[in-house]
N, CA, C and O of each residue as an XYZ file, in Angstrom:
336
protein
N      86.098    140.427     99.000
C      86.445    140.414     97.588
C      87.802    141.071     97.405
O      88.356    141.827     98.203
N      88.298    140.612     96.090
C      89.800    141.121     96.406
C      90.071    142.323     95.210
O      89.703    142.415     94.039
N      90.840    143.132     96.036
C      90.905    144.473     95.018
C      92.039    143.674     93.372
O      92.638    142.598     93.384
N      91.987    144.327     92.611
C      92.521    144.440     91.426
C      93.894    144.394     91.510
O      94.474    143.593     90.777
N      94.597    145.163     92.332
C      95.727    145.378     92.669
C      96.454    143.651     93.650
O      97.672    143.482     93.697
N      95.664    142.812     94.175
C      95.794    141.970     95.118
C      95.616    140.480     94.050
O      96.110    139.354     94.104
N      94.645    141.165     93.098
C      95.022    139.612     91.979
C      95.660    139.504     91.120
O      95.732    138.504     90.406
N      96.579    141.050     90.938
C      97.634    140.888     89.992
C      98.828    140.300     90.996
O      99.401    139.242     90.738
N      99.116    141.049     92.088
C      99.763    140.631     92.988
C      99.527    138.584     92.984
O     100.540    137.892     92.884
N      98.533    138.107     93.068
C      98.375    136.758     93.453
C      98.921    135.938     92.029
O      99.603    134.916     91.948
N      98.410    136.703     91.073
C      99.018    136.437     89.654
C     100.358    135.699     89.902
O     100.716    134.529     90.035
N     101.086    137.256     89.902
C     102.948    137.516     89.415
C     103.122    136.421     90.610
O     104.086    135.737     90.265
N     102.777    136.087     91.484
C     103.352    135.321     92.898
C     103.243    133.570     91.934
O     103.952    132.599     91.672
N     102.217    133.951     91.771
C     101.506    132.170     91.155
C     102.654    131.856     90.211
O     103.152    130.731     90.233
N     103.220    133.049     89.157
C     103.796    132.436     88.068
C     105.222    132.506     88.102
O     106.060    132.185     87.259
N     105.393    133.280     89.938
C     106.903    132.863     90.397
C     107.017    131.657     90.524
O     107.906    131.096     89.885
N     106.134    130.879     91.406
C     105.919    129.459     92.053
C     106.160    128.930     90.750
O     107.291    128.488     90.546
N     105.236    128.882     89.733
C     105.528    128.122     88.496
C     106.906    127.974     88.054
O     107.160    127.001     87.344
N     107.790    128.747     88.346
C     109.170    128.867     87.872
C     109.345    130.090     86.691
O     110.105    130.045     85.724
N     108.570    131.007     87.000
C     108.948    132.007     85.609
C     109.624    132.821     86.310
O     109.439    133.109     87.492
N     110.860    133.422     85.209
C     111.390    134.740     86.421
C     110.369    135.912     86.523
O     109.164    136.033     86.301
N     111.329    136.687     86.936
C     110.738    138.245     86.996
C     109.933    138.728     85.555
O     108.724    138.947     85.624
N     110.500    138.850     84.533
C     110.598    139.259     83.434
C     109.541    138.861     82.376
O     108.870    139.537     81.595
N     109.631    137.390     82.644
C     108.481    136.186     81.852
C     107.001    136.588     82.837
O     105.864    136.851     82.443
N     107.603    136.500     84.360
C     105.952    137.001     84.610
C     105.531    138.053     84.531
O     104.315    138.087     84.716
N     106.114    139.235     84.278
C     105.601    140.509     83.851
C     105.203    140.303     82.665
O     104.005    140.567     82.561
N     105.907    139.772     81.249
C     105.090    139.507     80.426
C     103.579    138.783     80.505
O     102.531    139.159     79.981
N     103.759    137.970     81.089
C     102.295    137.366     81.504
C     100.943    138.441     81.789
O      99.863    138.697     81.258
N     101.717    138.866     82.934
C     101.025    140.039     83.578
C      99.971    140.918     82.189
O      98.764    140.985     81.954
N     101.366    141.534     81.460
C     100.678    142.586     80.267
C      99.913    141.847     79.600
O      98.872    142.345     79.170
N     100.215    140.467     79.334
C      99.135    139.868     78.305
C      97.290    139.466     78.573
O      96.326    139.338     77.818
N      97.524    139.364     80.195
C      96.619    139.619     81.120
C      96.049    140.830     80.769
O      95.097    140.861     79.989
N      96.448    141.675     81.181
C      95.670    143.410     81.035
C      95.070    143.687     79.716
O      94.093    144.363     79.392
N      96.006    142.911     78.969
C      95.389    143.027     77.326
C      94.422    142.416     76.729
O      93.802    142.926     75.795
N      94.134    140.989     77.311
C      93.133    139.743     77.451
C      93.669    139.225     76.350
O      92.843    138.763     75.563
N      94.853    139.149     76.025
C      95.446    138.413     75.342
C      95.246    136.808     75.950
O      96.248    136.144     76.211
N      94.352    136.447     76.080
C      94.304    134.955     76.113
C      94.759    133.841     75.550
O      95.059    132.883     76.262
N      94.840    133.811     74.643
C      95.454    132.849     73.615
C      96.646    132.748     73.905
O      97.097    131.676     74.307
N      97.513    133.999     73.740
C      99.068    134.247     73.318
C      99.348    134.268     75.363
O     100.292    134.998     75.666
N      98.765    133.698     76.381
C      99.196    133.583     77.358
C      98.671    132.196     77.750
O      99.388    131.796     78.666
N      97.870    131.425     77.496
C      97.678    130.141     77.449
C      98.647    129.541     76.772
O      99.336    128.731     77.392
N      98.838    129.711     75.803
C     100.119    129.167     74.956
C     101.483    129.058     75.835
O     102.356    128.193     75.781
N     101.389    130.207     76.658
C     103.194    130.437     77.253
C     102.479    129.577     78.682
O     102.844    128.587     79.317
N     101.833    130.086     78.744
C     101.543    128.770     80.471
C     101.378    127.088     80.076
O     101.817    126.285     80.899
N     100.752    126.583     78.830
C     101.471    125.598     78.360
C     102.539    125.515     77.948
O     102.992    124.374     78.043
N     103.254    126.307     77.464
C     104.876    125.708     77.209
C     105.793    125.609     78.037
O     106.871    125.035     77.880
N     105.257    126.377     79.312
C     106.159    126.256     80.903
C     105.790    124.826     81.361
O     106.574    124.053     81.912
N     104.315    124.537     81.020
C     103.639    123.171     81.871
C     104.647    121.997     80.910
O     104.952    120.833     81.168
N     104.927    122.727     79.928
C     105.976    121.276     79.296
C     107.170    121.519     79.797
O     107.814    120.508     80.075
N     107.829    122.851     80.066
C     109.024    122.834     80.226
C     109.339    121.646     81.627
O     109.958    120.583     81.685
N     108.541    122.489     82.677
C     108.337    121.696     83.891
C     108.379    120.502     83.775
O     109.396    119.933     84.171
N     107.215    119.670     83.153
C     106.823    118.198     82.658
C     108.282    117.723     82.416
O     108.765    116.797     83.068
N     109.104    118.532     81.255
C     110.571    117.426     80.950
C     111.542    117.262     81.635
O     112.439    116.424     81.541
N     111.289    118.542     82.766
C     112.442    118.648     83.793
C     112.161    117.507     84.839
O     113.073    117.048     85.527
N     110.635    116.992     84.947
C     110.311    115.861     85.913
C     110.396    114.698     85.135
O     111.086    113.908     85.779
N     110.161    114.361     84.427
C     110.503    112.904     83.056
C     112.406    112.673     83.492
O     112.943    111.680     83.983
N     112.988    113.904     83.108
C     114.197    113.990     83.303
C     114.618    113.244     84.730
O     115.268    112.204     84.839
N     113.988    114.184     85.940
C     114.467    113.526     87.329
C     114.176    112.233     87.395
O     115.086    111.455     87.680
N     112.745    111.700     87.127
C     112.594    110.118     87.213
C     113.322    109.304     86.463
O     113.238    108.106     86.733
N     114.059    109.651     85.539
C     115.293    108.981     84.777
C     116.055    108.536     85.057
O     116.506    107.474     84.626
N     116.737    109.684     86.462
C     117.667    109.492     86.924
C     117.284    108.972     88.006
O     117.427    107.751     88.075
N     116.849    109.486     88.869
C     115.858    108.408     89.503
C     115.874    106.873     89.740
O     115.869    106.191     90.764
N     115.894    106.593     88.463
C     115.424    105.062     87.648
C     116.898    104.741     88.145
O     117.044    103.878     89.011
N     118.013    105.422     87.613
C     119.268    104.641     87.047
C     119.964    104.516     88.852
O     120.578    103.584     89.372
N     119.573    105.778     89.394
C     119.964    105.966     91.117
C     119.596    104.373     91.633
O     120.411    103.579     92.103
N     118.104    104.132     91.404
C     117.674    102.858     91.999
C     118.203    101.426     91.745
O     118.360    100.498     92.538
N     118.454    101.516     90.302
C     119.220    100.250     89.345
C     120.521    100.506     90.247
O     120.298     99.913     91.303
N     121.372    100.921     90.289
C     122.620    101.104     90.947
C     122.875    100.586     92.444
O     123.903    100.151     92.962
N     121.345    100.820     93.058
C     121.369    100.776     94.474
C     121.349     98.768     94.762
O     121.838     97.943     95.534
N     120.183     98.837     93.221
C     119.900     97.502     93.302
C     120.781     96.520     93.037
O     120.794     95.437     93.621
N     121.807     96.981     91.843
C     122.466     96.022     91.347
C     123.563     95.694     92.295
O     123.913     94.513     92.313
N     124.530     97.030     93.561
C     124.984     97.310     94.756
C     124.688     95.955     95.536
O     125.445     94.985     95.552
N     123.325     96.062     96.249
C     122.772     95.014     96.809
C     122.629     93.670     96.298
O     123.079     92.838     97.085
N     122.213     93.253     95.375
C     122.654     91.854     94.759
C     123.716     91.694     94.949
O     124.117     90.975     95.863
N     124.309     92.182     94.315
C     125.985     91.447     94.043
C     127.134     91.734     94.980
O     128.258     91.238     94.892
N     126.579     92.874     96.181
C     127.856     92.958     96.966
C     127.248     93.154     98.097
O     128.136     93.535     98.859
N     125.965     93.110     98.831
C     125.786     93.219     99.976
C     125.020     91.885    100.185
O     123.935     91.951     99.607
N     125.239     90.519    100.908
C     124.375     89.233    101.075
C     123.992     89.633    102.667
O     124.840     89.606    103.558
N     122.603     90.003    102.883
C     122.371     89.146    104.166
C     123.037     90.697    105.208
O     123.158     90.492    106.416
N     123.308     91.716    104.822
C     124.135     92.583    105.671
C     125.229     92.523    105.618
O     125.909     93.496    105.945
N     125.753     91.435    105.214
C     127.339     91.243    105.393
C     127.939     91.830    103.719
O     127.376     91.476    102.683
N     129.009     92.651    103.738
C     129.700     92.969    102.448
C     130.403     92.149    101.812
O     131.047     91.403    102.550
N     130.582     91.938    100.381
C     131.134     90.818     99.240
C     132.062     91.148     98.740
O     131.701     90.885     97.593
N     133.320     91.649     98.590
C     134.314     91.855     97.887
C     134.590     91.324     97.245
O     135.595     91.612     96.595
């Protein structure tokens, strides 16, 4: 079983990984000790969106990387050979 000290520790680690700094996961932390539940569900959903738009965002680009690659290949690469 894990001491008290080892699941705050697993905590602050978890909500590094998530992308919070130092600062945001110490807040976490206190809201934890306080059982502030609510008012820390709230901030771990608004990271799960922050995250979410930063990945919407990459597949965007993503998208336009692939269109580029594609439109590249149609029109200027036939067969291996290059089209000038």
């Amino acid at each position: 079983m894990a001491y008290a000290g080892d699941i705050k520790a697993m905590l602050y680690q978890n909500l590094i990984d998530a992308g919070y700094n130092e600062s945001e996961a110490n807040q976490c932390l206190i809201l934890a000790q306080n059982r502030e539940w609510i008012k820390l569900s709230n901030m771990l959903a608004q990271q799960r969106t922050v995250l979410l738009n930063k990945l919407h965002k990459s597949e965007e680009q993503i998208d336009c990387l692939d269109f580029l690659v594609y439109e590249i290949k149609k029109t200027h690469i036939n067969g291996g050979k290059e089209n000038v």
